[in-house]
C-alpha positions in Angstrom: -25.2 13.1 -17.1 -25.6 16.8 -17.0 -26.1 16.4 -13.2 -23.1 14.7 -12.5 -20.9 17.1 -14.7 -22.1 20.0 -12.3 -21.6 17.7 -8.9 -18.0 17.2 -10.4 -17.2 21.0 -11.6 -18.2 22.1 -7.9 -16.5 19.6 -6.3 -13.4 20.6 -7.9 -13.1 23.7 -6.6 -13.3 22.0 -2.9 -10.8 19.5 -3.6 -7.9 21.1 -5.3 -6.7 22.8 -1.7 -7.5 19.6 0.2 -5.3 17.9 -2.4 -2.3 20.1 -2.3 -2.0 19.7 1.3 -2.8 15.6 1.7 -0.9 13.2 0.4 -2.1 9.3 0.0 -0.6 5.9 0.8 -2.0 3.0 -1.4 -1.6 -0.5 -0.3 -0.6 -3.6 -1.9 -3.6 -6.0 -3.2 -2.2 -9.4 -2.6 -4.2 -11.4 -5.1 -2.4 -14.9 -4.8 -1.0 -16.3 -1.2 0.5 -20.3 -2.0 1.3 -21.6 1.4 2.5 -25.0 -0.3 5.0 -23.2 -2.4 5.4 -20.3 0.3 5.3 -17.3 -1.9 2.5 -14.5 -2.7 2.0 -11.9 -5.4 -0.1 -8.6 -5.5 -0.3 -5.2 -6.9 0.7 -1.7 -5.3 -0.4 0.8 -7.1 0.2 -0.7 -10.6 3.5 -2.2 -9.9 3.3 -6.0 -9.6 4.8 -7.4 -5.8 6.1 -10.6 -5.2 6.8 -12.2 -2.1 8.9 -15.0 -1.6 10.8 -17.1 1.7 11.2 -19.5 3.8 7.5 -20.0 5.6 4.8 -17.4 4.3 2.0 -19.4 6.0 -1.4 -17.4 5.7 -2.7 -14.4 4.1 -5.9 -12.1 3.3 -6.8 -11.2 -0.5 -10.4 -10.3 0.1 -9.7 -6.7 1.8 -11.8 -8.3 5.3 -8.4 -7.9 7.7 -9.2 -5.0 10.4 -6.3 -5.5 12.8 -4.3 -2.5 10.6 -7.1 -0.2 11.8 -5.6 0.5 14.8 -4.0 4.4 16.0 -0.5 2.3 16.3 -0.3 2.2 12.2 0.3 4.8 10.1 -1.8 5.6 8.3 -4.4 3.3 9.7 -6.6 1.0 7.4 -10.1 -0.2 8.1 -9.9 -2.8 5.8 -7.2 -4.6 3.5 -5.0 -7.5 2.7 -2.3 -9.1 4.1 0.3 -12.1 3.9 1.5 -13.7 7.2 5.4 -14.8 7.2 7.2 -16.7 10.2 10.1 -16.2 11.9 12.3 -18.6 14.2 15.1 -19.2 16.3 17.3 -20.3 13.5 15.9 -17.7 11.0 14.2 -17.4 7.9 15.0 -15.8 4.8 12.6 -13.2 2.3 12.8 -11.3 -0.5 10.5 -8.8 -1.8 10.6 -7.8 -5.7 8.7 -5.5 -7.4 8.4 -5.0 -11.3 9.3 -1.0 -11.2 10.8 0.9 -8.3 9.3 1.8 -5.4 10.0 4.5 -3.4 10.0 5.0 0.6 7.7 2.2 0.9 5.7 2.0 4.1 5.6 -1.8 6.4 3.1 -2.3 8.8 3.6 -4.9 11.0 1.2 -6.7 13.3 1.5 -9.2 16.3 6.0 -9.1 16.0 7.8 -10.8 18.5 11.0 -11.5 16.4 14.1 -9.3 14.6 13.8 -8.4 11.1 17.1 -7.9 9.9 16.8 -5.7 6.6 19.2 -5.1 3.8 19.0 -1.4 4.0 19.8 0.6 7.3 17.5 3.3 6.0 14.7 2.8 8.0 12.3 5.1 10.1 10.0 4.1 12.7 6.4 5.7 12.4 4.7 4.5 14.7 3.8 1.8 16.8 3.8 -0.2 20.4 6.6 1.1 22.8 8.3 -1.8 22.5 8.1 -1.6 18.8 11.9 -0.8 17.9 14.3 0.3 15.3 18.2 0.2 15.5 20.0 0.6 12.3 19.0 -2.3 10.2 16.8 -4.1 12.9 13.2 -3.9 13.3 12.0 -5.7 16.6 9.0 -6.3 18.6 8.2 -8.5 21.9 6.2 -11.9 22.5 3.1 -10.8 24.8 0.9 -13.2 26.0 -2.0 -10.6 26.2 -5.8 -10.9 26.1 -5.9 -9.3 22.5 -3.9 -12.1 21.0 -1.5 -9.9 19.6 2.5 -9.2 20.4 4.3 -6.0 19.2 3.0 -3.5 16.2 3.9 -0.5 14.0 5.0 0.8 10.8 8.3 1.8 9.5 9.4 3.6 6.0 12.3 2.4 4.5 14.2 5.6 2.7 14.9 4.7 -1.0 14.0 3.7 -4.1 13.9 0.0 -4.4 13.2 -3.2 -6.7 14.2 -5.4 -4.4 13.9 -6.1 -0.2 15.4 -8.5 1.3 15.1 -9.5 5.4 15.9 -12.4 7.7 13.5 -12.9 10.8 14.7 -14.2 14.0 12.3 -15.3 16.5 14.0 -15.5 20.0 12.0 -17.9 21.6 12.0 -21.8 21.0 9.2 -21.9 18.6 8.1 -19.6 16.0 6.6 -16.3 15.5 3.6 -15.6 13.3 3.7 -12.3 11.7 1.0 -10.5 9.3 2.5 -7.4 7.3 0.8 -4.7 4.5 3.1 -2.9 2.1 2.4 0.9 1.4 3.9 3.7 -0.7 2.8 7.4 -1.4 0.8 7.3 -4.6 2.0 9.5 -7.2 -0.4 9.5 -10.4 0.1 10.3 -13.4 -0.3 13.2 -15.4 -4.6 13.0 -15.5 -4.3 14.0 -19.6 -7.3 11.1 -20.0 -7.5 12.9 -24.2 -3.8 13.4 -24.5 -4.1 16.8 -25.5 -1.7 17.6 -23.0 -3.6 19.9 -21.4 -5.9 18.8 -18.2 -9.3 20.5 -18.4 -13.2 20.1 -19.1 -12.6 17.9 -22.0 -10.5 15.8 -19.8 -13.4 16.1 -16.8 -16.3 15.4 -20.1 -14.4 12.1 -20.4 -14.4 11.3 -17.0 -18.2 11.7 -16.7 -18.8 9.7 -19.4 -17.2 6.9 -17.8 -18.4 7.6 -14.1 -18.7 4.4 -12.2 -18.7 2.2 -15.2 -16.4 -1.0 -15.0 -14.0 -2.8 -17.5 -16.7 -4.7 -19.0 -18.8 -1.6 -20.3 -16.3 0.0 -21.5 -12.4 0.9 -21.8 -11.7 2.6 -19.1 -9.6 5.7 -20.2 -10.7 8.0 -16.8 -9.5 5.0 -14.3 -6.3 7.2 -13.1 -5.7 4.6 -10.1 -6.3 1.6 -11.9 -8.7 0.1 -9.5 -11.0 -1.0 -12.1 -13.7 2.0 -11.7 -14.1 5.2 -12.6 -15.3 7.1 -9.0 -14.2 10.3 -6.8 -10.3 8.5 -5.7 -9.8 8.8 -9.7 -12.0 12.7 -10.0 -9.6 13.8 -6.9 -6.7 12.4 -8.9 -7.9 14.7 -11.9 -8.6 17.6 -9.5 -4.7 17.6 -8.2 -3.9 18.1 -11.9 -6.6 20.6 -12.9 -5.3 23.2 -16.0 -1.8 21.8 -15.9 0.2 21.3 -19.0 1.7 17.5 -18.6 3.6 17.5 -22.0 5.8 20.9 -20.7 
C-alpha cells in the first residue's frame, strides 16, 4: 500500500499539466438493445440514455465493435458499444432522452447512406468521409457499394444543452439503410472531495489508495470518480485535475 501511495504522489505531478491541456469524451454504455420492442437504454457518463424509434434493429453492449476506430471519427475508439437504427424512403422517426442534460454531445456515425433530419440546426461536422455532409439541420452520407462494406462516416457535435433529440432518417434509395451510431460528450467530473472536507488533497489521495482497483463487491466505492465500477488511474487522473482545490468555495 505504501508503494502504491508513492507511484500515485509521483504520478501526480506528471499528470496535472497533461490534464489542464486534454480534455476527454466518454461514450455511452448501451446495456439493453430490444429489437422486438425497437428501443435501447445505456449510460453516458452517469446520465441514463434512452433510445427509442421506428426500426433500431441491432446493437453492441459488450464494448467488442472496432469500426469507430477509424481516423474518420473524432475522437477515435478502439473498442465500444453501439445501437444500429434504419432509415428509409418513407422515413423513420427517433427520439433520444436522457435523464439530466447533456451538453454538446458528440454522434458518430458509421456506414450512412441516408438524411438525418435533426431537431436543432446547431450542428458541427468534425470529421468524416468527404461525402459526409452537414447543411443546417441535415446530416447526410452516400450508399457505396465498396469492398469494406461500409457507406459514408463521421462525427458531428450538436451545440447545446439537451434532454431530449429528436431526428427523422430518410434513406433515398428503394430499400433501407442500416446505420450503427455512438453517443459522446466531454466529461466533466465532479469536484474529487472523496472525504468531503472540501478540500482535495492527501487525505482525499489516502482514500483513493485504499480503494485502488477494488470493485463494488469489496467495498463502497467512495474513490470511483467516473463511476465505472473501479477504482484505477481514469479516476487518480480525475483527482489529479482537482489537486489542492477548494470545491465548497
Amino acid at each position: 500500500m505504501k508503494n502504491i501511495t508513492i507511484y500515485l504522489c509521483i504520478a501526480l505531478l506528471g499528470t496535472i499539466c497533461l490534464l489542464a491541456q486534454a480534455s476527454t469524451i466518454t461514450f455511452t454504455d448501451w446495456t439493453v438493445v430490444d429489437t422486438v420492442n425497437d428501443m435501447a437504454s445505456g449510460n453516458l457518463g452517469g446520465i441514463a440514455v434512452s433510445f427509442s424509434g421506428y426500426n433500431i434493429d441491432y446493437g453492441v453492449t459488450d464494448d467488442s465493435f472496432t469500426g469507430f476506430s477509424m481516423s474518420l471519427f473524432t475522437p477515435p475508439i478502439a473498442n465500444t458499444d453501439l445501437v444500429s437504427f434504419r432509415g428509409a424512403p418513407y422515413t423513420y422517426n427517433y427520439v433520444l432522452t436522457f435523464s439530466a442534460p447533456v451538453k454538446n454531445p458528440v454522434f458518430h456515425f458509421y456506414s450512412l447512406a441516408s438524411g438525418l433530419t435533426f431537431s436543432t440546426s446547431n450542428i458541427i461536422r468534425l470529421s468524416g468521409d468527404p461525402d459526409f455532409l452537414v447543411a443546417d439541420n441535415i446530416v447526410s452520407g452516400i450508399l457505396r457499394d465498396n469492398p469494406k462494406g461500409y457507406d459514408t462516416n463521421g462525427t458531428i457535435q450538436l451545440e447545446g444543452s439537451f434532454e431530449t433529440i429528436s431526428f427523422t432518417a430518410n434513406y433515398f434509395d428503394y430499400s433501407e439503410d442500416g446505420i450503427f451510431m455512438q453517443i459522446g460528450m466531454e466529461f466533466v467530473p465532479e469536484p474529487a472531495d472523496i472525504n468531503g472536507d472540501c478540500h482535495i488533497d492527501l487525505l482525499d489521495l489516502n482514500e483513493m489508495v485504499q480503494q485502488w482497483l477494488k470493485t463494488p463487491d469489496q467495498l463502497l466505492l467512495t474513490a470511483d470518480l467516473n463511476h465505472d465500477d473501479s477504482v484505477n488511474m481514469i479516476d487518480f487522473s480525475i483527482l489529479s485535475s482537482k489537486w489542492l482545490t477548494y470545491p465548497c468555495d
